[in-house]
C-alpha positions as CSV (number, residue, x, y, z in Angstrom):
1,X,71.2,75.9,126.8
2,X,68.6,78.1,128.2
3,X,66.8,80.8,126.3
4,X,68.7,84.0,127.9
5,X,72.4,82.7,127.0
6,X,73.3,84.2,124.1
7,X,73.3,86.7,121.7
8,X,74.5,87.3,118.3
9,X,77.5,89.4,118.5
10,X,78.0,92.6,116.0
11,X,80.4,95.5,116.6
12,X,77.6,98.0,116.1
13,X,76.4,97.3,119.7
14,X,79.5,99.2,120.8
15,X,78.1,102.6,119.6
16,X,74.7,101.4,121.0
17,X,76.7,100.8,124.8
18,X,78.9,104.2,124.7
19,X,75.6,105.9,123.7
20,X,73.4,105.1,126.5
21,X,76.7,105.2,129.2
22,X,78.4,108.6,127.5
23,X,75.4,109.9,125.9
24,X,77.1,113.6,126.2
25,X,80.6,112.7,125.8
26,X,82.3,113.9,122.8
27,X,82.3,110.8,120.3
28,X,83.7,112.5,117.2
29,X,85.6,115.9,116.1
30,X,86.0,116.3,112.5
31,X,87.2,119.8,111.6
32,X,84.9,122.6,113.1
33,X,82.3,119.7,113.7
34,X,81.6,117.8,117.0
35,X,79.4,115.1,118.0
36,X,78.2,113.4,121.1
37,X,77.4,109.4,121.4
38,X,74.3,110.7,122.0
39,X,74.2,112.4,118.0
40,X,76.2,109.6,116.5
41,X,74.0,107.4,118.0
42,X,71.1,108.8,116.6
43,X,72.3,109.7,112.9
44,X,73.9,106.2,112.2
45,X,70.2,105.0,113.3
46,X,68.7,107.5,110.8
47,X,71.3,106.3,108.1
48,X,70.2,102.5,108.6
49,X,66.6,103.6,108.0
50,X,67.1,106.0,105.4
51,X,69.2,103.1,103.8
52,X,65.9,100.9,103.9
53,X,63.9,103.3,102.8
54,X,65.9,103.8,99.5
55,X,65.3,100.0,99.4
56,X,68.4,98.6,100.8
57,X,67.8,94.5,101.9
58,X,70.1,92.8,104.3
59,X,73.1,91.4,102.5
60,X,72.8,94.1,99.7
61,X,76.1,95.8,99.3
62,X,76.3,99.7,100.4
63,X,79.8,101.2,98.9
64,X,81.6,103.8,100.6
65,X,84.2,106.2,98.8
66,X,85.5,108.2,101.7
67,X,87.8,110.3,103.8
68,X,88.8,109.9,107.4
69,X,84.9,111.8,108.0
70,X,82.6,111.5,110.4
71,X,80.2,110.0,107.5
72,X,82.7,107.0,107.0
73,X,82.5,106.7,111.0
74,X,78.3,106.9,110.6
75,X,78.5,104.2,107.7
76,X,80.5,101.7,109.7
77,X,77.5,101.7,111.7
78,X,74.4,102.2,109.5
79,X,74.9,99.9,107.0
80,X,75.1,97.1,109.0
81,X,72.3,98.2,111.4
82,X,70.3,98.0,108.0
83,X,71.6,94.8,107.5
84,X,73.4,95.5,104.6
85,X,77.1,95.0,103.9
86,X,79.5,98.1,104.2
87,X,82.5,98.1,101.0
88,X,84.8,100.1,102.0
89,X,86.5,101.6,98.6
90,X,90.4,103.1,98.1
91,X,90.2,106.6,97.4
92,X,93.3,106.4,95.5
93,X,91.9,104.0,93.1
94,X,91.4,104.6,89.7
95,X,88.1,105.1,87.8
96,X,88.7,101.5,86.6
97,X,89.6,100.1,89.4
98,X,86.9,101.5,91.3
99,X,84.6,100.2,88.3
100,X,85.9,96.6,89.1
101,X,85.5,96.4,93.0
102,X,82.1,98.1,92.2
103,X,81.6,95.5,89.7
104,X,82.6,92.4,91.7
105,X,80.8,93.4,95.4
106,X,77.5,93.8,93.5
107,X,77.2,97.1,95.1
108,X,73.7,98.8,95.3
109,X,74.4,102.1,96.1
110,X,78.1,104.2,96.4
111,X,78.1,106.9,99.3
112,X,81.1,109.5,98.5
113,X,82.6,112.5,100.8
114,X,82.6,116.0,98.7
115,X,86.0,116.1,97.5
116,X,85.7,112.8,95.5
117,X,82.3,113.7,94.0
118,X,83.6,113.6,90.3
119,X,85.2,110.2,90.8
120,X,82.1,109.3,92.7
121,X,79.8,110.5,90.0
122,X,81.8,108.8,87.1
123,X,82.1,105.5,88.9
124,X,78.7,105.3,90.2
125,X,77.3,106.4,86.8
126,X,79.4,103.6,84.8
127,X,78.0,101.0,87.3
128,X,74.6,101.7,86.8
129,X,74.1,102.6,90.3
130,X,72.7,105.7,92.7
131,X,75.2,107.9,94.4
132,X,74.5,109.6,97.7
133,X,76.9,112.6,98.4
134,X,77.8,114.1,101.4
135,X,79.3,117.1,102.6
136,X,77.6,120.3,103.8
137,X,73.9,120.5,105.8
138,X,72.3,120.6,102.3
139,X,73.7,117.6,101.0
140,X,71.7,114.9,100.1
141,X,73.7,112.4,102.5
142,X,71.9,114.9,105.5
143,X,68.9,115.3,103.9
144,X,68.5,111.7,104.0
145,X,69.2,111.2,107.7
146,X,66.9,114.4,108.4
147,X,64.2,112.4,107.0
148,X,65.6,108.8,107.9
149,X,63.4,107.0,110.7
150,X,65.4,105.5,113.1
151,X,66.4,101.8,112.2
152,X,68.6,99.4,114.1
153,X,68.0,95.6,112.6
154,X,69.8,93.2,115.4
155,X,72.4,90.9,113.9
156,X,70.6,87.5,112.6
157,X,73.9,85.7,111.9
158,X,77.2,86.8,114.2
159,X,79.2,84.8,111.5
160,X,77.2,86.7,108.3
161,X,78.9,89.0,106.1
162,X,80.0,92.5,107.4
163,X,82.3,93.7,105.0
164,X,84.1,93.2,101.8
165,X,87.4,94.9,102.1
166,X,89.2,94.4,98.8
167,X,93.3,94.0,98.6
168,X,95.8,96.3,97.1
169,X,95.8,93.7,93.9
170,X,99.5,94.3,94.3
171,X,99.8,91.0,92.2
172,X,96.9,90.8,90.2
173,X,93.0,91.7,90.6
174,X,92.0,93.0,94.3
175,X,90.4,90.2,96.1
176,X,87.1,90.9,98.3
177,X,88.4,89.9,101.7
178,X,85.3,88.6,103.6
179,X,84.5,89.8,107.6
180,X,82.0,88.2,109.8
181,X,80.0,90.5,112.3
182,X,81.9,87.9,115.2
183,X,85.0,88.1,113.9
184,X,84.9,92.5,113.8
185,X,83.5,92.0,117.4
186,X,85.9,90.6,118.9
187,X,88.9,92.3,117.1
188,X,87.2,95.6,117.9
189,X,87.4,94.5,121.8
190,X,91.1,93.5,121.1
191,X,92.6,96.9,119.6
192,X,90.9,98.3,122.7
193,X,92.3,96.0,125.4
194,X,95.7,96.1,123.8
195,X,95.8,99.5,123.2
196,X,94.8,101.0,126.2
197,X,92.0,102.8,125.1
198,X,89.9,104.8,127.6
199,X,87.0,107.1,128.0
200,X,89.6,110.0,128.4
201,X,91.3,108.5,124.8
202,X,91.6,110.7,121.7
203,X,92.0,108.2,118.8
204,X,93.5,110.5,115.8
205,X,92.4,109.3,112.5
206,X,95.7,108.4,110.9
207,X,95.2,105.1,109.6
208,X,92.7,105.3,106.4
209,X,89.5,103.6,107.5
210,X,89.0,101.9,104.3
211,X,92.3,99.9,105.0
212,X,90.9,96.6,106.5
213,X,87.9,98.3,108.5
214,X,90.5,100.7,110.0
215,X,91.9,97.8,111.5
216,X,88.2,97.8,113.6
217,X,89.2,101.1,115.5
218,X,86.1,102.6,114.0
219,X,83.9,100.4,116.0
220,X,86.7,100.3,119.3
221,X,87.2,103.7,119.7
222,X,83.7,103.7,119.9
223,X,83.4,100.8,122.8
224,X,85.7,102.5,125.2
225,X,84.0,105.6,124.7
226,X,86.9,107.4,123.3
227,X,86.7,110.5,120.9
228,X,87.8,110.2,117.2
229,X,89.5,113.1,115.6
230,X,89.2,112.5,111.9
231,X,92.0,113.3,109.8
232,X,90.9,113.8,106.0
233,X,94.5,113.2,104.8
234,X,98.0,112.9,106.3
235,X,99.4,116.0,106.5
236,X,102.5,115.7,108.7
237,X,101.9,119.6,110.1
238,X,98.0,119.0,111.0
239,X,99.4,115.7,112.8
240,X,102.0,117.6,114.7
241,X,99.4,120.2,115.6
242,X,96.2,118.1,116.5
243,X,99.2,116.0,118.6
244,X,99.6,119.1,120.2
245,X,96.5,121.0,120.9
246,X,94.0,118.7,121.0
247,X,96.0,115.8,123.9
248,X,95.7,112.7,121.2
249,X,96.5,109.6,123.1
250,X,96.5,107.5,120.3
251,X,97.2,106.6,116.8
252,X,98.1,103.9,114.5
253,X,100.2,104.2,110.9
254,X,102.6,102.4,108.5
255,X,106.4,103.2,109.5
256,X,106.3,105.2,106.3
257,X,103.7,107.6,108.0
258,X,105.8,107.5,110.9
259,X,108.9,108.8,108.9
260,X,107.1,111.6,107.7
261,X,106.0,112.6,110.9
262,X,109.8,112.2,112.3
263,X,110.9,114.4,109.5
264,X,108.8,117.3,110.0
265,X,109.8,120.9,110.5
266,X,107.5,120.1,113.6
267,X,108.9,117.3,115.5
268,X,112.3,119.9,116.2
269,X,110.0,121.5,118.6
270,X,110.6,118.5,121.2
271,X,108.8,115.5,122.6
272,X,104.7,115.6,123.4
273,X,102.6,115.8,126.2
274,X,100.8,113.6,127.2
275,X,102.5,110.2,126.1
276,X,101.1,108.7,122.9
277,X,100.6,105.3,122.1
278,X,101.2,104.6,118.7
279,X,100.7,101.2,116.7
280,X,102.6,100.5,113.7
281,X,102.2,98.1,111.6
282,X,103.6,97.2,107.8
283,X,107.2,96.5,107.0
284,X,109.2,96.2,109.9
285,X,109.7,99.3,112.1
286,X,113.6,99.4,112.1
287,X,115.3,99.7,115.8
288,X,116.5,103.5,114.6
289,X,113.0,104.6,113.5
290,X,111.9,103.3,117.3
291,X,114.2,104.7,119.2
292,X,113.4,108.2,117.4
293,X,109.7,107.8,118.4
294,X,110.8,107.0,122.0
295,X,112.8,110.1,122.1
296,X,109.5,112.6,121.4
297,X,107.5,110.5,123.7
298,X,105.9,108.2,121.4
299,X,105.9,104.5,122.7
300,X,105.6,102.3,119.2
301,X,104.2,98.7,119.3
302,X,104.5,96.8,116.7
303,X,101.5,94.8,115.3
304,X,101.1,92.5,112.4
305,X,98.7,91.7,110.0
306,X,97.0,91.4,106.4
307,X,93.5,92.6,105.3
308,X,92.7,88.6,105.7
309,X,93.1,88.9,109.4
310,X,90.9,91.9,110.2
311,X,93.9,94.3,110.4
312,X,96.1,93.1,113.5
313,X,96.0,89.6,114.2
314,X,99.3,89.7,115.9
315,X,100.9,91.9,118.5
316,X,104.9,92.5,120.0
317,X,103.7,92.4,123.6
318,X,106.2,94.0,125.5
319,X,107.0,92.1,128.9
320,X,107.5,95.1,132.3
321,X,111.0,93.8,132.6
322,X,112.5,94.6,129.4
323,X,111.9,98.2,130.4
324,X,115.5,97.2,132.5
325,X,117.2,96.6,128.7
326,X,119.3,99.5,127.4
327,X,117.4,101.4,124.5
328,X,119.1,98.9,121.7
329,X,118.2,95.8,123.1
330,X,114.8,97.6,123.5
331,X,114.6,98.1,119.7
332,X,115.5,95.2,118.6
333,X,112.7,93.5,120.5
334,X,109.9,95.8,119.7
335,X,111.0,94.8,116.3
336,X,109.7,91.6,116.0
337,X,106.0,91.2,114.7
338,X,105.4,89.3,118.7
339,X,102.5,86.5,119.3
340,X,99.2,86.3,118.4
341,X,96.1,88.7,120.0
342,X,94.1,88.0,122.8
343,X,91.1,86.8,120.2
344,X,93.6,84.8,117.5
345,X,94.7,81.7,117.8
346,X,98.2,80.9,118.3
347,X,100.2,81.9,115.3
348,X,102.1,79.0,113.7
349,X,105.4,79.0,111.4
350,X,105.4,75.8,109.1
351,X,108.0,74.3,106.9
352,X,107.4,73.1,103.1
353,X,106.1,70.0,104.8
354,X,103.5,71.7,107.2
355,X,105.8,71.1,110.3
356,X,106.2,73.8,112.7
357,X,109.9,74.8,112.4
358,X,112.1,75.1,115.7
359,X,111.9,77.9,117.9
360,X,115.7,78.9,117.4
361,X,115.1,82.4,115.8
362,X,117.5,81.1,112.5
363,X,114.7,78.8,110.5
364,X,112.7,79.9,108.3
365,X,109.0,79.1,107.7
366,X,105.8,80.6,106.6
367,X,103.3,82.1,108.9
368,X,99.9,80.4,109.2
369,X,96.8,81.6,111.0
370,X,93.2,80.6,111.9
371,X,90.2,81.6,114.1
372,X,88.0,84.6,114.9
373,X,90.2,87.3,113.2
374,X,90.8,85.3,110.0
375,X,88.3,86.0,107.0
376,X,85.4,84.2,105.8
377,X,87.3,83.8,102.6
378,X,87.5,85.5,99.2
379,X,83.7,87.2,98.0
380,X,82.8,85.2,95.0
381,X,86.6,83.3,94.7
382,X,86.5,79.8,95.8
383,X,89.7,79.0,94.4
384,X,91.5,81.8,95.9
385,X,90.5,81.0,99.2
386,X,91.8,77.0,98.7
387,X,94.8,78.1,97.3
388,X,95.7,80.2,100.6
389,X,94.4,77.1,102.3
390,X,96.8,74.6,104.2
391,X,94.6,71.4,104.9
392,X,95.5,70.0,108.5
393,X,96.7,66.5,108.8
394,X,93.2,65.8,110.0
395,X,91.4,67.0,107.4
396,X,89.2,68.4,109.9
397,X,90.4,72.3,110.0
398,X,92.8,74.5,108.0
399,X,95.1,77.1,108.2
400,X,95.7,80.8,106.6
401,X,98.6,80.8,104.6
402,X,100.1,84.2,104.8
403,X,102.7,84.3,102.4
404,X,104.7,86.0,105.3
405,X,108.3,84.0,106.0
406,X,109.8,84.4,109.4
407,X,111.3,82.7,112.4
408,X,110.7,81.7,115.9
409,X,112.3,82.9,119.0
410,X,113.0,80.9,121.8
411,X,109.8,82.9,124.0
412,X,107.6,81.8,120.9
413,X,107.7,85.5,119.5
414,X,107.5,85.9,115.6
415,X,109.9,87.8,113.2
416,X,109.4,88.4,109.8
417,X,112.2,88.0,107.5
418,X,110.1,88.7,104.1
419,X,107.2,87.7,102.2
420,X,108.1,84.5,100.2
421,X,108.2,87.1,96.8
422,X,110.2,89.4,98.5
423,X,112.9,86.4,99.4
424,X,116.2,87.4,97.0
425,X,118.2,83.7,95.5
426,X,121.9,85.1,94.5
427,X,123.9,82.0,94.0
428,X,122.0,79.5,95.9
429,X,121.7,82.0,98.7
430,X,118.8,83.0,100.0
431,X,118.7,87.7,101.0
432,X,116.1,88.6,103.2
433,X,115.0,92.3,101.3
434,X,114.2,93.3,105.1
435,X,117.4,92.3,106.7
436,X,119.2,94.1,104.0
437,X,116.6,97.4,104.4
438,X,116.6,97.5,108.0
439,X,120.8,98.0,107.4
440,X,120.8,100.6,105.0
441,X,117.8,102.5,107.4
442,X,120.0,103.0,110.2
443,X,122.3,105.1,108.1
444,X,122.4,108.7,109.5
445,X,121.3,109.6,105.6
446,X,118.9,107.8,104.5
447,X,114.5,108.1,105.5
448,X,113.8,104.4,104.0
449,X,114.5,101.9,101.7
450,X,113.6,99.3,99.6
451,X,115.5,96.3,98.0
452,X,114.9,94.1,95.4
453,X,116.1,91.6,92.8
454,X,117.6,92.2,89.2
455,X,118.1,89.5,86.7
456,X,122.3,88.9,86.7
457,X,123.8,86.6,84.4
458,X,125.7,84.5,86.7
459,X,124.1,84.8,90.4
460,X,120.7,84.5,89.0
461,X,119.7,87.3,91.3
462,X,121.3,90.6,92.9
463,X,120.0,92.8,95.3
464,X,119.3,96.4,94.0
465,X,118.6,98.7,96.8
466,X,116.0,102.0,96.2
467,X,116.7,104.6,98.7
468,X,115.5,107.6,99.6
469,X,117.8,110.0,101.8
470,X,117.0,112.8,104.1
471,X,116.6,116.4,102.3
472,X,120.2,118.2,102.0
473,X,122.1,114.6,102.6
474,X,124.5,112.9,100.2
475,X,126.4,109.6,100.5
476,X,127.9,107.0,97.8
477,X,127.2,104.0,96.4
478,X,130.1,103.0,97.7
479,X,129.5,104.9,101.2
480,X,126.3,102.8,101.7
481,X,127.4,99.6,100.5
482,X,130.2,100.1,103.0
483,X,127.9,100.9,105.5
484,X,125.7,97.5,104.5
485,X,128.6,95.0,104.5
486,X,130.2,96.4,108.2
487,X,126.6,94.9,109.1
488,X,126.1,92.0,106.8
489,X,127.4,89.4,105.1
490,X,129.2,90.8,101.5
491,X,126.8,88.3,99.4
492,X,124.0,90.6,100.8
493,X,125.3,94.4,100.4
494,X,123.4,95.7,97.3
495,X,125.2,95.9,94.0
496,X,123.4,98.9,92.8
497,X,121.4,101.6,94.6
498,X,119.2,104.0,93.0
499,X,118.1,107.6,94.9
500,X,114.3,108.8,94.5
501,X,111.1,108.4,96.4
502,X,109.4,105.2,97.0
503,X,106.3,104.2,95.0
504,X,103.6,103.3,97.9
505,X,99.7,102.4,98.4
506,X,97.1,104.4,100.1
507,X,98.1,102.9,103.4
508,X,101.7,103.4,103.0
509,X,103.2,100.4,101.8
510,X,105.8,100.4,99.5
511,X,104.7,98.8,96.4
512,X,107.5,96.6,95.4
513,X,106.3,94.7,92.5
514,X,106.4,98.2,90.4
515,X,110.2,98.3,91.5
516,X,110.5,95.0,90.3
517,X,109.3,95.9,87.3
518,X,111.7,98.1,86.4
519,X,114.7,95.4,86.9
520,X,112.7,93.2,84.4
């Protein structure tokens, strides 16, 4: 190979291209704040060197506790052009929790946005480590870059540590997922191509940017030269009105964002202009939730993926000619989780035995992944990482175990049916929680819905369905249990329902193991 081949690939050369081909174009609004490449450029340099300066090595840990900000944007950048490792924290963590992921990265320093300076402060105090807070010009998070001299390390190893995004620990402690600058690369350059960003593209910050890198948006908005409008929180009326005063193109949420946003005072005032793309990705969009969307201009696509996979590892990639479909058959397609992205391997559904199960949309198997946009494994947790590990008959390579069960259709596209905990055993038979949700959320009456087991004497297991209905609606047990069984088989209608809000995480999922809980 000769000597002018190759380079190491890192997603912070993306915000190195846009700055020298859009040094002037807008890069970033954040409230009454704007930035050019050219600025963002030039202050995520500063932040790499004022991060060496404080004495941050490569591969030292650099914490980061905040918002959707244009200082969580800078970090994504900085840290890694310091050679350090970015940890992106939860801000709806607790103190302890915080104390653990602190704990467990080895973190060297925590960066914080204003509003979670006493959280910030308590953590980084308990952990033994300096805190760096941001905010106005006075803070010490400017006065560092003020002073910071322009730094910009090149990646030494593509396939080095990035990241350490740690799971929701929805069943146990959170696990420090592991990225690769290669692997962020070349997921970065697929939300972009699959997306459709542009240089005319305003990316709206819905999706936290903790959550899995943002699902690498924070590095490809910034390769097609987009603009990013930051969005501290999700607040359905600041969405509706950035949607319509400042032309976003583009956003990406959980379908329990997208329900709020449906159910807003707001959306009554009609579709907007111009089209926005949205991505989705989470539980299951249901067919009804889709063809709301559709109705105020919003085309949804459906994407799949775990914190293990970089965000999206898979995509519904819709095919021109099912535009000819009426609008159900169109939802029931853009329902399915679809085939792998154009960096991921193909995706694979195995049996108990390894064997990939027939494409004939009815068996069941567990989703496996491998390649590019599949972590390193888990930070400091070798027998995590084996345990989510399904050897090839070869020996030679493995496979991500995703915990995710679903079926094949005849095209090759993927469907989830649940995730194996989620699967409900009543008298032998196996419920799918998600067929059984995606029932009760087409009722006029009901926003969304959850089902899970309860302990029952003689079936073993009985679904129990939490619902949350629309404000001003009522309906009966027996109303929605009707409504579920002129759908379903009767062995799968709910035998209890009970009305509130669903518990979720920070990025919207709904956190079923504290409903199971409370069925023992």
């Amino acid at each position: 190979m000769a000597s002018f081949t190759f380079s190491q690939l890192s997603p912070t050369a993306y915000l190195e291209r846009s700055a020298r081909v859009f040094p002037e174009r807008t890069a970033i609004i954040d409230g009454d704040r704007r930035f050019t490449y050219r600025e963002f450029a030039d202050r995520s340099r500063r932040l790499a060197g004022a991060l060496a300066a404080r004495g941050v090595a490569p591969g030292d840990r650099v914490a980061a506790l905040c918002a959707n900000s244009s200082t969580m944007l800078e970090l994504h950048n900085g840290i890694p052009r310091a050679g350090a490792v970015i940890v992106p924290l939860n801000t709806r963590l607790s103190p302890a929790e915080l104390g653990y992921v602190l704990e467990h990265s080895g973190a060297s320093l925590l960066v914080a946005d204003p509003q979670f300076a006493a959280t910030a402060t308590e953590v980084a105090a308990a952990a033994g480590i300096p805190l760096v807070l941001a905010g106005d010009p006075d803070s010490e998070y400017e006065q560092l870059l003020a002073g910071g001299e322009p730094l910009a390390l090149p990646c030494a190893d593509e396939t080095g540590l990035l990241a350490l995004n740690y799971t929701s620990g929805t069943t146990g402690r959170p696990k420090g997922v592991m990225y690769a600058h290669r692997g962020a690369y070349l997921q970065a350059l697929a939300m972009a191509m699959h997306t459709g960003l542009g240089t005319s593209s305003q990316y709206l910050w819905t999706l936290p940017m903790f959550h899995c890198n943002g699902w690498c948006f924070p590095w490809a908005v910034s390769a097609a030269g987009a603009t990013h409008v930051c969005l501290p929180k999700v607040e359905p009326a600041r969405i509706w009105q950035l949607l319509r005063t400042e032309g976003i193109t583009h956003f990406s949420a959980a379908p329990t964002v997208l329900t709020m946003i449906l159910n807003a005072d707001e959306a009554a005032d009609g579709p907007v202009d111009p089209r926005v793309e949205v991505q989705t990705g989470g539980a299951p969009p249901t067919p009804t939730l889709l063809a709301r969307m559709s109705a105020l201009n919003m085309n949804v696509t459906h994407l799949y993926g775990l914190t293990e996979t970089y965000g999206p590892l898979a995509l519904n990639e819709w095919h021109p000619e099912w535009d000819d479909l009426d609008a159900d058959q169109q939802a029931e397609l853009k329902a399915r989780q679809g085939v792998g992205n154009v960096v991921a391997d193909p995706l694979r559904v195995v049996d108990d035995g390894g064997a990939d199960v027939p494409r004939d949309a009815t068996t069941v198997g567990e989703i496996v992944a491998r390649g590019n946009d599949v972590m390193l494994g888990y930070y400091r947790d070798e027998q995590a990482t084996a345990a989510v590990t399904l050897a090839d008959p070869d020996g030679q390579r493995g496979w991500f175990r995703t915990g995710d069960l679903a079926v094949v259709h005849p095209d090759g596209y993927v469907e989830i049916r649940d995730r194996s905990k989620d699967i409900i055993i009543s008298g032998g038979e196996n419920i799918s929680s998600v067929e059984v949700e995606r029932a009760l959320d087409a009722h006029p009456a009901v926003v969304e819905s959850a089902v899970v087991a309860e302990p029952h004497e003689k079936w073993g297991e009985v679904p129990v369905a939490h619902v949350t209905l629309r404000s001003g609606e009522e309906v009966t047990d027996q109303e929605l249990a009707d409504f579920v069984r002129s759908r379903l088989a009767s062995f799968k209608v709910p035998k209890r329902f009970v009305r509130g809000e669903l518990p979720k995480t920070s990025t919207g999922k709904v956190q079923k193991n504290l409903l199971r809980e409370q069925h023992g």
